[in-house]
C-alpha positions as CSV (number, residue, x, y, z in Angstrom):
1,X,0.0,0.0,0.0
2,X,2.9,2.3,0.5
3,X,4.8,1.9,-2.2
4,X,1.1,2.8,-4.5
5,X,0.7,5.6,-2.2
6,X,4.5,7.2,-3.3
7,X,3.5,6.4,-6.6
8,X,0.1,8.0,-6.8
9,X,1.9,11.2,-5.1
10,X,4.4,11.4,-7.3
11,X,2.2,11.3,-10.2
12,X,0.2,14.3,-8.7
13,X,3.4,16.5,-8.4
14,X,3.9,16.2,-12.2
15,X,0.5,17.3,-12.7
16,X,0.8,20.3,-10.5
17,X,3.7,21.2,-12.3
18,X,3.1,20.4,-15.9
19,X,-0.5,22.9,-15.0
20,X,2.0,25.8,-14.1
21,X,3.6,25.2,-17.9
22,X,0.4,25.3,-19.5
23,X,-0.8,28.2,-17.5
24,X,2.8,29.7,-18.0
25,X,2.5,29.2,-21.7
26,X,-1.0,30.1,-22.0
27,X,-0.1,33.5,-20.6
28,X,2.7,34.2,-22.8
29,X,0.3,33.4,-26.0
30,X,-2.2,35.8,-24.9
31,X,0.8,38.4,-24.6
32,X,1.9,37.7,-28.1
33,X,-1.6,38.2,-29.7
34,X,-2.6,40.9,-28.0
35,X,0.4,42.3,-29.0
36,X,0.3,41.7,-32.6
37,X,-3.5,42.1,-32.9
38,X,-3.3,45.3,-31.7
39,X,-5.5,44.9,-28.4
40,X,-2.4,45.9,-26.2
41,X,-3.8,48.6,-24.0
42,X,-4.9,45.7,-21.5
43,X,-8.3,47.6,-21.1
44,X,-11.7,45.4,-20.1
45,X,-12.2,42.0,-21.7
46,X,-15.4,43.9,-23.8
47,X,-12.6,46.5,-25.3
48,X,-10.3,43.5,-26.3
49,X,-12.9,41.5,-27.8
50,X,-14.2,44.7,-30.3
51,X,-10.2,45.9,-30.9
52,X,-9.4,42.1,-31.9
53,X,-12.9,41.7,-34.0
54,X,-11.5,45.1,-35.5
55,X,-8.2,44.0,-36.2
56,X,-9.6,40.6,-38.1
57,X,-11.9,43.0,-40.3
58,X,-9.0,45.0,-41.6
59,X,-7.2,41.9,-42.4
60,X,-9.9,40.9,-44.5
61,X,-10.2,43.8,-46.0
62,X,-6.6,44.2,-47.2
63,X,-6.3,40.2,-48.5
64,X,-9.7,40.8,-50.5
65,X,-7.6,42.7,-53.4
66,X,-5.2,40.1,-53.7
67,X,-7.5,37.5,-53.8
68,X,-9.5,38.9,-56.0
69,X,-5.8,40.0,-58.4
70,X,-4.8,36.1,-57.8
71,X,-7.8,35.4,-59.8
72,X,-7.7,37.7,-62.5
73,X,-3.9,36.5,-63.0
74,X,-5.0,33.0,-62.9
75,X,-8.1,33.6,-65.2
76,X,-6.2,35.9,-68.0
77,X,-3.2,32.8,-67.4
78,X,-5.7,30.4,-68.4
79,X,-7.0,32.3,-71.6
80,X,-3.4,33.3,-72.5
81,X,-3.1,29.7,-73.2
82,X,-5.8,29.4,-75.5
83,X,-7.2,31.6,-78.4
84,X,-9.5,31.0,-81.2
85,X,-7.0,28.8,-83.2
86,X,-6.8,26.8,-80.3
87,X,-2.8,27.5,-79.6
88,X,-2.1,30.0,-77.6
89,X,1.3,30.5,-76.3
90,X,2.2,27.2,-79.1
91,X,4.0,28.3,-82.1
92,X,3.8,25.3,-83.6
93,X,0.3,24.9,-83.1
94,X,-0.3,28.5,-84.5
95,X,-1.5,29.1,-88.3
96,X,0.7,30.9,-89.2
97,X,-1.7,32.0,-92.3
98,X,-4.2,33.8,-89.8
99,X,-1.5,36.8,-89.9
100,X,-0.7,36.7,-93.3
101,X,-4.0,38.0,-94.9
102,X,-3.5,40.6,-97.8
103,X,-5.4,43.4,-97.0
104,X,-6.9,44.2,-100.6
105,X,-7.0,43.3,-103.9
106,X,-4.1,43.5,-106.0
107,X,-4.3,46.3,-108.6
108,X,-5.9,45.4,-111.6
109,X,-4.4,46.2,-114.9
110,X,-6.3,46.7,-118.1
111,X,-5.6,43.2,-119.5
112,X,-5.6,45.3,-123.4
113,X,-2.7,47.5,-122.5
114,X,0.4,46.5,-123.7
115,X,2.6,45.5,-120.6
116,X,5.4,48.2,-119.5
117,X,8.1,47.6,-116.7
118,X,8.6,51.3,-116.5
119,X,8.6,54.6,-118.3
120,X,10.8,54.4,-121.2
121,X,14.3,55.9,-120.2
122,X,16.3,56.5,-123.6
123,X,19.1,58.9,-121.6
124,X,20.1,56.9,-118.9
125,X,23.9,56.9,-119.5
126,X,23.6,60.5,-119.4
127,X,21.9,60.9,-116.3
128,X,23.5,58.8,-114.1
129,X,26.8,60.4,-115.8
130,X,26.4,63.5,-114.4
131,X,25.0,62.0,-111.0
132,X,28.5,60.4,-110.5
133,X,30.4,63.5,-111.4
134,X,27.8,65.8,-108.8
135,X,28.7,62.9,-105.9
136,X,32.4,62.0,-106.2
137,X,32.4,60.3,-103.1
138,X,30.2,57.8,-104.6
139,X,32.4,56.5,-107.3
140,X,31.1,53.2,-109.5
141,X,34.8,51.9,-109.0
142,X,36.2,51.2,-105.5
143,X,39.8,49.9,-106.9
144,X,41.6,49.0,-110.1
145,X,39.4,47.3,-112.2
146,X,37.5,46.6,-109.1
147,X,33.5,48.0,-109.7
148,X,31.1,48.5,-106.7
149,X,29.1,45.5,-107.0
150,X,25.0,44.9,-105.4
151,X,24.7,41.5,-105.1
152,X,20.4,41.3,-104.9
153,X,18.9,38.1,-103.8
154,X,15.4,37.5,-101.8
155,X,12.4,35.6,-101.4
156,X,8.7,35.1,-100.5
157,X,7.1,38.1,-98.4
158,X,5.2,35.2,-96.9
159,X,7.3,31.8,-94.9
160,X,7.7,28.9,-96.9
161,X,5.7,26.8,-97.3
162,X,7.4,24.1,-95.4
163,X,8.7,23.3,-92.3
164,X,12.3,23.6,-92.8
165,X,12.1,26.1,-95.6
166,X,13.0,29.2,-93.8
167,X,16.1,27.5,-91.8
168,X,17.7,27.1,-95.3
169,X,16.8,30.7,-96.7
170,X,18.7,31.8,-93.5
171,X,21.5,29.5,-94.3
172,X,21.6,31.1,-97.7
173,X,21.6,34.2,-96.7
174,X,24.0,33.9,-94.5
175,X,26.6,32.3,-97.2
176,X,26.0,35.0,-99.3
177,X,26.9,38.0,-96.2
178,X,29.9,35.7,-95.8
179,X,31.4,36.2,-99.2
180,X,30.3,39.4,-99.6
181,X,32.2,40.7,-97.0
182,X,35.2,39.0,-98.0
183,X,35.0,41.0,-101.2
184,X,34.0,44.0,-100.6
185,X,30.4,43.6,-101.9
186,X,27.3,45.2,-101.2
187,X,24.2,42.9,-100.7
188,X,20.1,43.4,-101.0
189,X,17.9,40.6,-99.4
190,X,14.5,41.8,-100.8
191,X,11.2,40.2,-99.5
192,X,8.4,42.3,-101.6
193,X,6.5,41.4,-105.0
194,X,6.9,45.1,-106.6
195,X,5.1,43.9,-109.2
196,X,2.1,41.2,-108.9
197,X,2.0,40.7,-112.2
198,X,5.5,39.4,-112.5
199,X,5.3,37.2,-109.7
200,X,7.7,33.8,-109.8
201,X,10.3,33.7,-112.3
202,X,9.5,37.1,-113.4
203,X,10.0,38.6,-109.9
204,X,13.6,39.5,-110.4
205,X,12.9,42.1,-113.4
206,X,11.3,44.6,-111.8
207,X,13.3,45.2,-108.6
208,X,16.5,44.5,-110.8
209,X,15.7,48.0,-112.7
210,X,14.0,49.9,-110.0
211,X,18.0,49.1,-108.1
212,X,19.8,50.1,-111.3
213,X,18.0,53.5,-111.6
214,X,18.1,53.9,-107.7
215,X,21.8,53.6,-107.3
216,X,23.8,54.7,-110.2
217,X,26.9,54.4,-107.9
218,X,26.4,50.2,-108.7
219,X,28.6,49.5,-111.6
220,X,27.4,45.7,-111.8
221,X,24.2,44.4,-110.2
222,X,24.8,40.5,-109.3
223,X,21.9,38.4,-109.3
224,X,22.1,35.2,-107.1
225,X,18.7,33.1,-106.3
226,X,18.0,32.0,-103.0
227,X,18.7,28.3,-103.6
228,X,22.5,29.4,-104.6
229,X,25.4,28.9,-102.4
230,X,29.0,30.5,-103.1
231,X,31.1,27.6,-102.3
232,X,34.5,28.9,-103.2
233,X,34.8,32.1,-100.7
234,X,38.2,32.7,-102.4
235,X,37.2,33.3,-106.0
236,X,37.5,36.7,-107.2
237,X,35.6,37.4,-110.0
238,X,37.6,38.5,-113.1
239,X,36.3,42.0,-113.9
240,X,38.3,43.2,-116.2
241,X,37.5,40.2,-118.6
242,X,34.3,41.8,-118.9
243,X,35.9,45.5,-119.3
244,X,33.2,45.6,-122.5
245,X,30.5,43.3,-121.8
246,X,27.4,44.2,-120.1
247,X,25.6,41.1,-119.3
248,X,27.8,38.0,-117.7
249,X,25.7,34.7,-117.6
250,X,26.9,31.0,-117.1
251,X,26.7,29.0,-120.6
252,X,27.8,28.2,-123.4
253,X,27.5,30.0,-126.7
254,X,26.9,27.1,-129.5
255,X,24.0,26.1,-127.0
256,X,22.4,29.5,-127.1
257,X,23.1,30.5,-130.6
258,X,23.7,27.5,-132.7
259,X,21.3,24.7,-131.0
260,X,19.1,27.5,-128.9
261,X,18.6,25.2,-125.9
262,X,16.5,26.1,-123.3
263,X,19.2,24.8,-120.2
264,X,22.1,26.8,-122.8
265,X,22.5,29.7,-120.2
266,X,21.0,30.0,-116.4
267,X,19.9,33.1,-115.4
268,X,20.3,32.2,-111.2
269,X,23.0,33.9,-111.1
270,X,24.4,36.8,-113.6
271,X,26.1,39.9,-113.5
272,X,24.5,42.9,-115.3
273,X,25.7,46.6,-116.0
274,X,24.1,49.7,-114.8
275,X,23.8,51.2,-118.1
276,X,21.1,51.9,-120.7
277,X,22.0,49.4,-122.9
278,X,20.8,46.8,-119.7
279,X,17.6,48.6,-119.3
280,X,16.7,48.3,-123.5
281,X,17.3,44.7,-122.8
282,X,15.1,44.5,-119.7
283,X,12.4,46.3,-122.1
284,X,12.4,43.0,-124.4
285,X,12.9,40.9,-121.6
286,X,9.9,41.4,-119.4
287,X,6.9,41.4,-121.8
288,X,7.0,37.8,-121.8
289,X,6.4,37.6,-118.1
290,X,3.2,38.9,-117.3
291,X,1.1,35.9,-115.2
292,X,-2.1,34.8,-117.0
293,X,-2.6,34.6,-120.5
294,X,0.6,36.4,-121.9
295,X,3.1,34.1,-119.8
296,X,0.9,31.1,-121.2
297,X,1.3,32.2,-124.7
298,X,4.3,33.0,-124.2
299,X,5.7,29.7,-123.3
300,X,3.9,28.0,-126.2
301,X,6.1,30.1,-128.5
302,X,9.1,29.7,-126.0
303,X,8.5,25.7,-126.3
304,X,8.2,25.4,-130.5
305,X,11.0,27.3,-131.1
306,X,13.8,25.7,-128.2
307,X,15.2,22.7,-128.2
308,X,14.0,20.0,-125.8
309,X,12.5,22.6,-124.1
310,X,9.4,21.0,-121.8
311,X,5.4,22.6,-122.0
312,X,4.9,25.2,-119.7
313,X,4.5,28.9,-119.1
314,X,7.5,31.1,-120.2
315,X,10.0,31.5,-118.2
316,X,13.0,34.3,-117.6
317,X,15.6,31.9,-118.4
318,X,13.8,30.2,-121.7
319,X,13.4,34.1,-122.3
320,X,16.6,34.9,-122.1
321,X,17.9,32.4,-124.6
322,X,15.4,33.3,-127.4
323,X,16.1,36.8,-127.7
324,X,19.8,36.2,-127.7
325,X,19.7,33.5,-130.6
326,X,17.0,35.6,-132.7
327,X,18.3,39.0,-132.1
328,X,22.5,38.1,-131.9
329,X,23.5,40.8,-133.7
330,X,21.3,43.2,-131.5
331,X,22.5,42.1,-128.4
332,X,25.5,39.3,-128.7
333,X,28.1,41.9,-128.7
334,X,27.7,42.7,-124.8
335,X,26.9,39.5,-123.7
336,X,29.5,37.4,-122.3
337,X,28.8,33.4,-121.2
338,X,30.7,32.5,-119.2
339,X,32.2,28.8,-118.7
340,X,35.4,29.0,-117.1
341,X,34.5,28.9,-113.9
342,X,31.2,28.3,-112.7
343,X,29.1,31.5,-111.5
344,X,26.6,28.9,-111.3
345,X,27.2,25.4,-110.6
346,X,24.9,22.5,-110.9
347,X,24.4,20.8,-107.4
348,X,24.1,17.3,-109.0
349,X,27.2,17.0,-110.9
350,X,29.2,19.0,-107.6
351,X,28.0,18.1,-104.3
352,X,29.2,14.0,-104.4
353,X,32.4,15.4,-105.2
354,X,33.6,17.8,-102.0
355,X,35.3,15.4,-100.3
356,X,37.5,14.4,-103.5
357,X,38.0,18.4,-104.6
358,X,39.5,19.1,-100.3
359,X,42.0,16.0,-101.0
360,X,43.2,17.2,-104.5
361,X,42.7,21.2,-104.5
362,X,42.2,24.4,-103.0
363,X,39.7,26.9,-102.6
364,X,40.4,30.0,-105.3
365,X,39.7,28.1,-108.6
366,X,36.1,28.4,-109.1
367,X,35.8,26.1,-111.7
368,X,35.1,22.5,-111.4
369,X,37.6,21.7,-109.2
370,X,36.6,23.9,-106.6
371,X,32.8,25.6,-107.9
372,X,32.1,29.1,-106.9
373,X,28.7,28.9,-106.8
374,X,26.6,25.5,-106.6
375,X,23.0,26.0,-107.5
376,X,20.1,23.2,-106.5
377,X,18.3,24.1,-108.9
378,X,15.0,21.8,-109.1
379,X,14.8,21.4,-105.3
380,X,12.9,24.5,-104.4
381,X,13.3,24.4,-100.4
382,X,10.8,26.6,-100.2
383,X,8.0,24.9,-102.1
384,X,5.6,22.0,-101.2
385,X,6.8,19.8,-103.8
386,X,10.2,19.8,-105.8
387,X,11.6,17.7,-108.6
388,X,14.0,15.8,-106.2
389,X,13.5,13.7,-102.8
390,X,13.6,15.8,-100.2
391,X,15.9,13.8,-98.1
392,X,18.4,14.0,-100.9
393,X,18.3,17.9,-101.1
394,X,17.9,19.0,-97.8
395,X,21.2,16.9,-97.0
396,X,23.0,18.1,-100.1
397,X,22.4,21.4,-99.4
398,X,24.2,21.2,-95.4
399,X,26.7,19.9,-97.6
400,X,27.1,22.7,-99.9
401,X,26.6,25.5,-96.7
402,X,29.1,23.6,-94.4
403,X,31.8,22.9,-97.5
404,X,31.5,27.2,-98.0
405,X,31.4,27.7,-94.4
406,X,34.5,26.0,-93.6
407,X,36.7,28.7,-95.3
408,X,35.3,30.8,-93.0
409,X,35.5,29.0,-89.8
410,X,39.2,28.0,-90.9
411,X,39.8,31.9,-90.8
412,X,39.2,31.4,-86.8
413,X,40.5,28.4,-86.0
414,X,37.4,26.5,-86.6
415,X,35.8,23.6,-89.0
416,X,32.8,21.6,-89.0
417,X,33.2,17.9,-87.9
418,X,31.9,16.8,-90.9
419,X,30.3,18.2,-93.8
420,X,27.0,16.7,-92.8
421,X,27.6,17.7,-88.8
422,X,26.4,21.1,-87.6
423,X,28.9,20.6,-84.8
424,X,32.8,22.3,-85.0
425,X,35.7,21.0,-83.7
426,X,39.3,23.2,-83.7
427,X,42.0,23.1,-86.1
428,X,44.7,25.0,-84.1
429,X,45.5,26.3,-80.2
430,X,45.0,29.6,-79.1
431,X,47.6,31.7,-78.6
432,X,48.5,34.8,-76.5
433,X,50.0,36.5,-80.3
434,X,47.2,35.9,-82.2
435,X,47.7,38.6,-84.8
436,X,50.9,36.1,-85.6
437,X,48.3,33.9,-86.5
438,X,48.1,33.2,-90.2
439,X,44.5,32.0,-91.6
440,X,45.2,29.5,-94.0
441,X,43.4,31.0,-97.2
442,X,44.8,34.2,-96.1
443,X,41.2,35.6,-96.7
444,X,41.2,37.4,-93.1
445,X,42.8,41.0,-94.7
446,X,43.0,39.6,-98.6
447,X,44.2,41.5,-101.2
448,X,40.7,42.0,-103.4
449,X,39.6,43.6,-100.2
450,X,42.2,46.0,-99.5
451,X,39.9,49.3,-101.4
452,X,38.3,51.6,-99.8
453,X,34.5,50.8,-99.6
């Protein structure tokens, strides 16, 4: 019985004193909140109960706007995902289309009125003689047999019309910059149809004259298609071969003017004067290109009288080769084609061959050991639908970019892995002299682009 009464007291004593911690606890708490609910004046227990009701009202109060902002952010969140097309913040989802809506109607043109690419200019020579002599800082020769050159290239206003299209135009571009810089040329990326109704091949004409009458500084316009590469970024371009010709084209003259074949000259890339005798020839040119019935017609004449030519509207290049071989004495005189090096390379006959060219030569050539330019023609990268798998072009053409863009990695220390890898991989240690560093093309400061520009 003892030893249960000691036990029984004991247990009371911790009672008695585990109370006084609650109580002592207790205490404190009510301390704390009436501290930080403002009911600290420690008046009656009807004043603390109306300053701590006040207290929780004004803390209502001031978490009402923020609830009610949490919403708002949460319901403009949840419709920022989602618009009428369904995507939202999902570019790939997006139609693209839904943006690109022509406003209005393009201009129609009475269909009985002759078609004109511009007011007849018969003094051309003469004004943009005395233009040059009224702004000598603009001279139409930067060097010694070295002309100011605008290369013009461009393409769609609207993307293309596939998936990848647009990653190639950039890669296009972005050849072209490369060797422009290198050689001191100027370069227009147009993106507008200045004319609807020479839309397609037919594009080119109109902004090619509205440039030549816009800067008569340009001695030579240069114009490159957007499915052209430069693959040789050391080729200079012989001017002075062409001292007295006004119109340079890739092709071959017993094609043009004996057999007058259709494929005889290509017109992707050509180098034309700033002269009048360029804008007479731009006169004939164009009449063939209007879109409807005159292009149809057109090509029906364009297909009887070239050989092995296929049936389909006329087109600038099919063009191009029947005025030459029925008007020769007219025109011939001016017109160089060129096949000594290729200003325009076919991508079939070229791209197989890289490998075998960087084993056996060096860049500088330009001919067929080393191509300038390599055109995939047929492939249309920007199109739905071209004449070649898809596959076949798309990895030809990161063949063609990385083969030109390794002369200008090289320049840095740089090449790709392969010329089907996107990745780079060095070619030399960095130094702490680096201006002792020789690139080995020497295109860094070469001597075509020591002029003043």
């Amino acid at each position: 019985m003892l030893g249960f009464g000691a036990r029984r007291s004991r247990q009371f004593q911790r009672i008695i004193k585990n109370g006084k911690v609650t109580i002592l606890c207790l205490f404190l708490t009510v301390i704390v909140l009436r501290a930080n609910l403002g009911a600290g004046k420690f008046g009656t227990p009807e004043q603390d109960f109306n300053e701590i009701r006040q207290t929780f009202i004004q803390y209502r109060k001031r978490a009402e706007p923020r609830r009610v902002l949490e919403e708002a952010q949460t319901t403009t969140t949840a419709a920022s995902t989602v618009d009428d097309s369904g995507a939202g913040n999902n570019y790939a989802a997006f139609d693209i289309n839904k943006i690109f809506v022509d406003e209005e109607e393009d201009e129609k043109k009475d269909p009985n009125k002759p078609y004109s690419i511009g007011p007849k200019i018969s003094d051309w020579d003469e004004q943009r003689g005395q233009w040059l002599k009224r702004n000598p800082n603009f001279p139409n020769f930067i060097g010694e047999n070295k002309p100011r050159v605008l290369l013009v290239t461009g393409s769609s206003p609207k993307p293309c019309e596939n998936p990848v299209g647009d990653h190639y135009l950039l890669k296009s571009i972005k050849n072209k910059i490369d060797y422009c810089r290198l050689h001191g040329i100027e370069i227009f990326y147009n993106m507008a149809l200045l004319d609807a109704e020479m839309a397609g091949f037919w594009a080119k004409l109109p902004l090619i004259r509205k440039l030549l009458l816009s800067h008569p500084e340009v001695e030579f316009l240069w114009w490159m298609d957007s499915d052209a590469m430069f693959t040789d970024m050391a080729f200079e371009v012989p001017w002075e071969r062409y001292k007295d010709r006004n119109l340079v084209m890739h092709g071959w003259n017993e094609m043009v003017y004996d057999q007058k074949n259709w494929i005889g000259l290509n017109t992707g890339s050509f180098l034309l004067r700033n002269c009048q005798w360029s804008l007479d020839l731009l006169d004939v040119w164009s009449p063939m290109g209007p879109k409807g019935k005159i292009r149809e017609e057109a090509g029906k004449v364009l297909t009887r009288e070239l050989k092995d030519r296929p049936v389909f509207e006329a087109d600038d290049q099919s063009a191009m080769v029947y005025i030459l071989a029925t008007q020769r004495d007219r025109w011939g005189s001016k017109v160089y084609l060129e096949n000594h090096y290729y200003l325009h390379g076919y991508w079939g006959i070229l791209v197989d061959r890289y490998e075998e060219m960087m084993e056996n030569y060096h860049p500088g050539l330009g001919d067929h050991r080393w191509p300038l330019v390599t055109h995939f023609v047929g492939c249309k990268p920007c199109g739905k639908f071209g004449d070649y798998p898809v596959e076949r072009c798309l990895k030809q053409m990161d063949r063609a970019f990385n083969f030109g863009d390794n002369q200008i990695l090289q320049m840095y220390g740089f090449t790709h892995k392969s010329l089907g890898s996107r990745r780079v991989k060095r070619t030399r240690n960095e130094t702490n002299n680096p201006l002792e560093v020789k690139d080995e093309l020497g295109l860094l400061h070469p001597a075509f682009k020591a002029v003043k520009v």
